[in-house]
C-alpha positions as CSV (number, residue, x, y, z in Angstrom):
1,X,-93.5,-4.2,-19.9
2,X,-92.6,-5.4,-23.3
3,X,-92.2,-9.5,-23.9
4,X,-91.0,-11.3,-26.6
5,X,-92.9,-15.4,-26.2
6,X,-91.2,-17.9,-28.3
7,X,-93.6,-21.5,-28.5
8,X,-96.3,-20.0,-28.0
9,X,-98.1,-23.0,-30.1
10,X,-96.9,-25.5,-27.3
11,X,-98.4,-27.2,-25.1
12,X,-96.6,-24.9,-22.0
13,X,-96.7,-22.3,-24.5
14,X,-100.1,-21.9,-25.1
15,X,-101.1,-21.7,-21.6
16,X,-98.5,-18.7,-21.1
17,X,-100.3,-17.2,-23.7
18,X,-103.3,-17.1,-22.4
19,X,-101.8,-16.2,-19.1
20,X,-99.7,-13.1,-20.1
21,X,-102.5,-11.7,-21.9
22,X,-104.7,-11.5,-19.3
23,X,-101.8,-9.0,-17.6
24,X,-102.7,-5.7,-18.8
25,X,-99.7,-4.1,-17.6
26,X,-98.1,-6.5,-20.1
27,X,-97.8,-5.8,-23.9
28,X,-97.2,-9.5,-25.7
29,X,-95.6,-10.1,-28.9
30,X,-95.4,-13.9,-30.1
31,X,-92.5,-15.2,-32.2
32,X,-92.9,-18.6,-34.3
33,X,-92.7,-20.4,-37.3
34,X,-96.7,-20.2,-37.7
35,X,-98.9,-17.4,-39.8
36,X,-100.3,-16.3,-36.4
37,X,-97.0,-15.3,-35.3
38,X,-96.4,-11.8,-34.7
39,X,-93.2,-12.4,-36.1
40,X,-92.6,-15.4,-38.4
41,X,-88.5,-16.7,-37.8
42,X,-87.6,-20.0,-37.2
43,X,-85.0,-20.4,-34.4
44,X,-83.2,-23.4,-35.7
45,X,-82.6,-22.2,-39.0
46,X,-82.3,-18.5,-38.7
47,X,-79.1,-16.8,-37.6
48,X,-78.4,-14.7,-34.3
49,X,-78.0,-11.6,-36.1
50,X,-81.1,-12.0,-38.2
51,X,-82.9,-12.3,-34.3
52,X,-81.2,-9.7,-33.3
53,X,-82.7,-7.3,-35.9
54,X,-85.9,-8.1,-34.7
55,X,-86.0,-8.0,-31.2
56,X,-84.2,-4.1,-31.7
57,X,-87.7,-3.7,-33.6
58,X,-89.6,-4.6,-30.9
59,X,-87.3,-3.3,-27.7
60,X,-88.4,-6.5,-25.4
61,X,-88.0,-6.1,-21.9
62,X,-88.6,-9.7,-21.3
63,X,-87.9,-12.6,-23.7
64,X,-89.8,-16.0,-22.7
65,X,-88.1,-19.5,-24.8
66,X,-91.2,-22.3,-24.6
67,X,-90.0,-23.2,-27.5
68,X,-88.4,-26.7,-28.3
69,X,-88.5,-30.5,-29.1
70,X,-89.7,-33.2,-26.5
71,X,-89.8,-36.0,-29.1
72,X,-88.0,-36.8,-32.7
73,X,-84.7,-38.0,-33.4
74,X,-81.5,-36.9,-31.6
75,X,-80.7,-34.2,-34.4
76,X,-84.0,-32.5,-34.1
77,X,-83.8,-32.5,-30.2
78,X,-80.5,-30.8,-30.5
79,X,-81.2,-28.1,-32.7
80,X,-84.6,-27.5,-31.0
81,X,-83.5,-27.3,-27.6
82,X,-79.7,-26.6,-28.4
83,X,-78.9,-24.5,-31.1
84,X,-82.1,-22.8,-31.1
85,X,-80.8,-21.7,-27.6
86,X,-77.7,-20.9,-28.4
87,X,-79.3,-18.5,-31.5
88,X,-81.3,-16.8,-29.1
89,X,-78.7,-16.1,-26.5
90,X,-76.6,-14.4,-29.1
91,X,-79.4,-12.6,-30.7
92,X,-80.4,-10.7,-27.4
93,X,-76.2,-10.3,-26.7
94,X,-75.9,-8.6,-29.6
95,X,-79.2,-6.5,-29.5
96,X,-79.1,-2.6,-28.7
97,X,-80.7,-3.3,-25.0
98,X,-80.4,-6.6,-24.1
99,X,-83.3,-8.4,-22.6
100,X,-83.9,-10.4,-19.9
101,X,-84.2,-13.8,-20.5
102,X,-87.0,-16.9,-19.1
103,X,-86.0,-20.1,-20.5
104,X,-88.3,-23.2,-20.0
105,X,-85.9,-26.5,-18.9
106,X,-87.2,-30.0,-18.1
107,X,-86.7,-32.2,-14.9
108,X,-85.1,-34.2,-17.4
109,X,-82.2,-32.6,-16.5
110,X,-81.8,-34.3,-13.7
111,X,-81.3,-38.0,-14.8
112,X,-81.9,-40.8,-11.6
113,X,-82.2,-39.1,-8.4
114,X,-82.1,-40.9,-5.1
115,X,-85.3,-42.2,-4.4
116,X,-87.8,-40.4,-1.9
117,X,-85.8,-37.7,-1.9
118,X,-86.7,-34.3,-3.5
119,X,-83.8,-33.1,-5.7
120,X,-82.6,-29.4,-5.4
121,X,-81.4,-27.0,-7.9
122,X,-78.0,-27.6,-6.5
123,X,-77.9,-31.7,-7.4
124,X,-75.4,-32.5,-10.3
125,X,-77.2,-33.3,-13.4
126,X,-76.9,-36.6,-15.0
127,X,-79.3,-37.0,-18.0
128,X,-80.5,-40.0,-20.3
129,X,-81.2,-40.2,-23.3
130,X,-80.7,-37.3,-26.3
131,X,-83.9,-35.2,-24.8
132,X,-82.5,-34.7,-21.1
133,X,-79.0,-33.9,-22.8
134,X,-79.9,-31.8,-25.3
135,X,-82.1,-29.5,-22.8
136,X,-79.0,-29.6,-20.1
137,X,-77.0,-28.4,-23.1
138,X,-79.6,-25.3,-24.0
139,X,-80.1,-24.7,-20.2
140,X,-76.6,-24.8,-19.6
141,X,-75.9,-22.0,-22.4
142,X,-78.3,-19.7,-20.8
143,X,-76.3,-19.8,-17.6
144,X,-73.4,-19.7,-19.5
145,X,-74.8,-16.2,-21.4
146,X,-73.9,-13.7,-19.2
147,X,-77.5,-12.6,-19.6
148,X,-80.0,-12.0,-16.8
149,X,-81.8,-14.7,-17.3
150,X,-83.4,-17.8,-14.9
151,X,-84.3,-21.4,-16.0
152,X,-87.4,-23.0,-15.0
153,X,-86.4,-26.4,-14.2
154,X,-90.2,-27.7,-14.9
155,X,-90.9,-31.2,-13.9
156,X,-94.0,-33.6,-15.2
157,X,-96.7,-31.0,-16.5
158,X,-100.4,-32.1,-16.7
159,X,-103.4,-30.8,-17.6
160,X,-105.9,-29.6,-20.4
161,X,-103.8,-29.4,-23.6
162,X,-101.7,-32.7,-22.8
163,X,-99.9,-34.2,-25.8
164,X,-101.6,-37.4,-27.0
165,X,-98.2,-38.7,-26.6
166,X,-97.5,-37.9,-23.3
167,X,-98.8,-40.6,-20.1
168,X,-102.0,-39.1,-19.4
169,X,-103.1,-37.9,-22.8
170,X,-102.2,-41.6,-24.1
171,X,-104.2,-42.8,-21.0
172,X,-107.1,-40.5,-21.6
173,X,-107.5,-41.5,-25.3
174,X,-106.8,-44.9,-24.9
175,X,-110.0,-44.6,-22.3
176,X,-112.1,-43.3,-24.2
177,X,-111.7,-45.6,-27.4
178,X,-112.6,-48.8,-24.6
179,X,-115.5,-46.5,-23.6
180,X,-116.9,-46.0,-27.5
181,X,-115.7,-49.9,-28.5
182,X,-117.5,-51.7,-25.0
183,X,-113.5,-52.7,-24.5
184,X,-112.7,-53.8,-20.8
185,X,-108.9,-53.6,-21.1
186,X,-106.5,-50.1,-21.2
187,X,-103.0,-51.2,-22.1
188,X,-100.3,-48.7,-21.2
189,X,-96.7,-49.1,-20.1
190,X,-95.1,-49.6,-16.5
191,X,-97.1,-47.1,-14.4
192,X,-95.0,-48.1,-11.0
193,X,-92.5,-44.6,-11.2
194,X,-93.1,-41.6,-9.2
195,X,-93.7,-38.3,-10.9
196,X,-94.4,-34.9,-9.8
197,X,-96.8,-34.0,-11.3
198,X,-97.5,-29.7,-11.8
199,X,-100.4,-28.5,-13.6
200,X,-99.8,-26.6,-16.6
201,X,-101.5,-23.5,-15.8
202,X,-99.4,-23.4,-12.7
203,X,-96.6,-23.5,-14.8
204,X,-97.9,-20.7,-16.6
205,X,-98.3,-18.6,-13.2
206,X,-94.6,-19.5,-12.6
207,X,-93.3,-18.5,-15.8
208,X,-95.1,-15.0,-15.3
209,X,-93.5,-14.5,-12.2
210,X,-90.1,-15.0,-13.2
211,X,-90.9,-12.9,-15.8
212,X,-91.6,-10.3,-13.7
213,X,-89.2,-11.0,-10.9
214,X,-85.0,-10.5,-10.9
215,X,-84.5,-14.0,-10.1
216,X,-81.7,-16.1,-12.0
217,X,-80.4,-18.9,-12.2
218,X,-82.2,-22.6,-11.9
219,X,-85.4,-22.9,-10.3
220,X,-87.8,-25.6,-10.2
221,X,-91.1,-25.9,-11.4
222,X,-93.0,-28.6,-9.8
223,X,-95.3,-29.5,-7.0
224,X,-93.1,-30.9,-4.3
225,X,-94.8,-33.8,-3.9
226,X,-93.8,-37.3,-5.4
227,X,-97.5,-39.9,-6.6
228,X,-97.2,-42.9,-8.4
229,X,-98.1,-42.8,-11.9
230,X,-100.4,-46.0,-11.0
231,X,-102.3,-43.9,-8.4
232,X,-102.1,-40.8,-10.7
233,X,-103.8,-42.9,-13.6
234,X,-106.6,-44.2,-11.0
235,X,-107.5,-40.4,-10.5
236,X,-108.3,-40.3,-15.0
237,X,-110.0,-43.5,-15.0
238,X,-112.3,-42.3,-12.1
239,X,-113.2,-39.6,-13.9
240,X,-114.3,-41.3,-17.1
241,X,-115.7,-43.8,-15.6
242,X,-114.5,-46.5,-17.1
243,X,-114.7,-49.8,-15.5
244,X,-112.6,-52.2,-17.2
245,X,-109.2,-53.1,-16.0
246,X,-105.7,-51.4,-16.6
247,X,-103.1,-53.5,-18.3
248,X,-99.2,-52.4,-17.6
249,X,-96.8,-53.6,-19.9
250,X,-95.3,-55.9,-17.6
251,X,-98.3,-57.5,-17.8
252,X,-99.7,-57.1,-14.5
253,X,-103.4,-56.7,-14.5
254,X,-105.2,-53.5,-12.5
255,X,-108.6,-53.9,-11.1
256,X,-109.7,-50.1,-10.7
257,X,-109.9,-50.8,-7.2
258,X,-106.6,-52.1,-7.0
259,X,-105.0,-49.4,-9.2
260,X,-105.5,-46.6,-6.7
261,X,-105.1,-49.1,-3.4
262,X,-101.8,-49.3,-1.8
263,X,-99.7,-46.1,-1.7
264,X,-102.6,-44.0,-2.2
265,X,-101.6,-42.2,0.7
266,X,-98.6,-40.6,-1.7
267,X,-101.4,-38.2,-3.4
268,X,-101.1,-34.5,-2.5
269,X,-104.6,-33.3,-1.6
270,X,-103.3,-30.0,-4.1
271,X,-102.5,-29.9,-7.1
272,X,-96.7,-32.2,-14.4
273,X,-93.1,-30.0,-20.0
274,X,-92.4,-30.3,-21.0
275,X,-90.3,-33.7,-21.4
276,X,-92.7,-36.1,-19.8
277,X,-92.0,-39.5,-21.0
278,X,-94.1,-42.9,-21.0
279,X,-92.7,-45.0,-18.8
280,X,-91.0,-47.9,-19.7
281,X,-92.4,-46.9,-23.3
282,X,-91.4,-49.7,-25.6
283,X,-89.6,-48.9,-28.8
284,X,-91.8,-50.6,-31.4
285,X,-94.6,-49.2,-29.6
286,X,-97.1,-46.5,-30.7
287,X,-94.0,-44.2,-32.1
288,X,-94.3,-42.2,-34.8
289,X,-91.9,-43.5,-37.9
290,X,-88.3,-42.5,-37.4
291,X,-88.3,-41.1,-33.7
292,X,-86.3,-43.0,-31.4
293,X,-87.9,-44.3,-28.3
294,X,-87.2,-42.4,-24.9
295,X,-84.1,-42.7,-22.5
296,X,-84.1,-45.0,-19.8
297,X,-87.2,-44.9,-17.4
298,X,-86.2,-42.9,-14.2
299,X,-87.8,-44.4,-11.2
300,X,-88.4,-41.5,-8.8
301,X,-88.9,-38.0,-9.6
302,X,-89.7,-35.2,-7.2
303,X,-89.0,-31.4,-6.7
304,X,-87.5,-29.8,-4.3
305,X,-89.5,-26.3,-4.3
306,X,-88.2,-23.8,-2.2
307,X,-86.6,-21.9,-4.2
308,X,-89.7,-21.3,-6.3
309,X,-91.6,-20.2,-3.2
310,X,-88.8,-17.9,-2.2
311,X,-87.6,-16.5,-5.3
312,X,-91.1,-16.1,-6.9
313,X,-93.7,-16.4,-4.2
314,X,-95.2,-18.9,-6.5
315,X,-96.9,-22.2,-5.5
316,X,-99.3,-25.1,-7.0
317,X,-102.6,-23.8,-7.1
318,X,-104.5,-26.6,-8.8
319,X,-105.1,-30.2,-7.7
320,X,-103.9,-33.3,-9.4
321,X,-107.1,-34.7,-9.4
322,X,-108.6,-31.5,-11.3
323,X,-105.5,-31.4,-13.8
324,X,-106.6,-35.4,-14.3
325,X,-109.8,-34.2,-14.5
326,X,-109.8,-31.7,-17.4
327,X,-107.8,-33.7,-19.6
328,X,-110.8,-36.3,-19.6
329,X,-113.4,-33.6,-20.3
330,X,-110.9,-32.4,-23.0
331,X,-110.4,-35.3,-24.4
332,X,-114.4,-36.7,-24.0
333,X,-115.8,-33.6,-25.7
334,X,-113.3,-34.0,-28.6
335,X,-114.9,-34.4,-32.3
């Protein structure tokens, strides 16, 4: 089978790499804006018909979008996750044999859910903030295609390879700088939401399947279980050992003990896109000149997964406390 990867420089995107590759039965071409490309086109600039030229070049079976924008202002999260969706829908419309298409959404989606509840495919989305909207708009143009196509809905992905601006990579380096400096204080923002949190190379697994599968439509990508990001944070600083205290931004001071103590019980003993924001992330703080501060904090997230396990026989494989894991060791052996 012939597939077409768009992202492949991401964060999801590399660990699909790595993941089809491994499949000899697979024969991978990559698609991107980088030397390494096989194919060098940009998808918010270039047109459908110059997209469409190539993928009759290279006959695709399969087309796999991990490309996009989590952060930037409200025009670049539109035309990455927009119009760079609505270039390749066309493109493979309008090419000879029209592939199938696997396009990576976010849980963002979704907007506020009811909390302790997981939220289906079926539940109306309701986004904040220009990221959520502007993937709703690029999923929603895939459904819209005509093409057979499915969208991973993929919630909170962890993992080795986490953006320094995501929770835990922010957490990890923030860590290790007390650890180098003697420090005895980690400030981070409101850690009191739950997440579900699904390992990135799970999400890679999941993406393959669809691939591979005839399944459309929305399916989520998560691990259908709900932890607090408090508890979830205990798991990284147990693993660097650090034994300072963790700061929140409303000011409420952490003990390690008492960051992992009540509603422990909420961690899976098993095993987070695309889209995962900082909590309560203040908009003066530690943002990049020019990109606007995230949508409003959503309190609960959590998957419902059955469709996942149905459609695509697919389920979490690795551990929270693992994912955790890795990213320390990642981020300690950095030079």
């Amino acid at each position: 089978m012939r597939v077409l990867l768009l992202g492949a420089d991401g964060f999801i995107g590399r660990r699909v790499t790595d993941r089809l590759l491994m499949d000899q039965e697979l024969q991978v071409a990559v698609l991107g804006r980088r030397d390494s490309a096989d194919i060098r086109f940009d998808l918010t600039t270039g047109s459908p018909g110059a997209l469409a030229r190539f993928l009759d070049a290279v006959a695709p079976q399969v087309v796999i979008n991990c490309a996009g924008a989590t952060y930037g202002s409200s025009r670049t999260l539109i035309r990455s996750n927009t119009l760079a969706v609505a270039t390749v829908c066309e493109a493979i419309r309008r090419s000879r044999e029209p592939a199938r298409l696997v396009h990576v959404g976010s849980a963002a989606e979704y907007g506020p859910v009811p909390g302790g509840v997981p939220v289906s495919e079926q539940a109306e989305p309701r986004p904040v903030g220009p990221y959520g909207v502007s993937k709703l708009a690029g999923t929603e143009l895939v459904l819209a295609s005509g093409l057979d196509a499915a969208v991973l809905r993929v919630f909170d992905v962890v993992g080795p390879g986490a953006p320094t601006a995501s929770l835990f990579g922010r957490l990890a380096e923030g860590l290790r700088r007390a650890l180098e400096r003697d420090e005895h204080q980690v400030r981070m923002p409101d850690l009191s939401g739950y997440r579900d949190f699904v390992d990135v190379r799970d999400v890679a697994r999941a993406i393959q399947a669809a691939a591979v599968s005839a399944a459309t439509g929305v399916i989520n990508v998560g691990s259908g279980h709900a932890v607090r990001a408090r508890d979830a944070a205990q798991l990284l600083v147990r693993a660097s050992g650090f034994e300072g205290s963790i700061v929140e931004e409303n000011r409420q001071v952490l003990l390690p003990a008492q960051v992992g103590g009540q509603g422990g019980d909420h961690l899976p003993g098993h095993g987070h896109q695309s889209g995962q924001y900082l909590p309560g992330h203040r908009a003066e703080e530690r943002r990049p000149e020019g990109r606007p501060a995230p949508g409003e904090p959503v309190p609960w997230r959590q998957a419902d997964v059955r469709t996942a396990r149905d459609r695509l026989g697919w389920r979490t494989q690795v551990p929270l406390e693992e994912s955790l894991g890795d990213i320390w060791l990642e981020t300690a052996c950095r030079v």
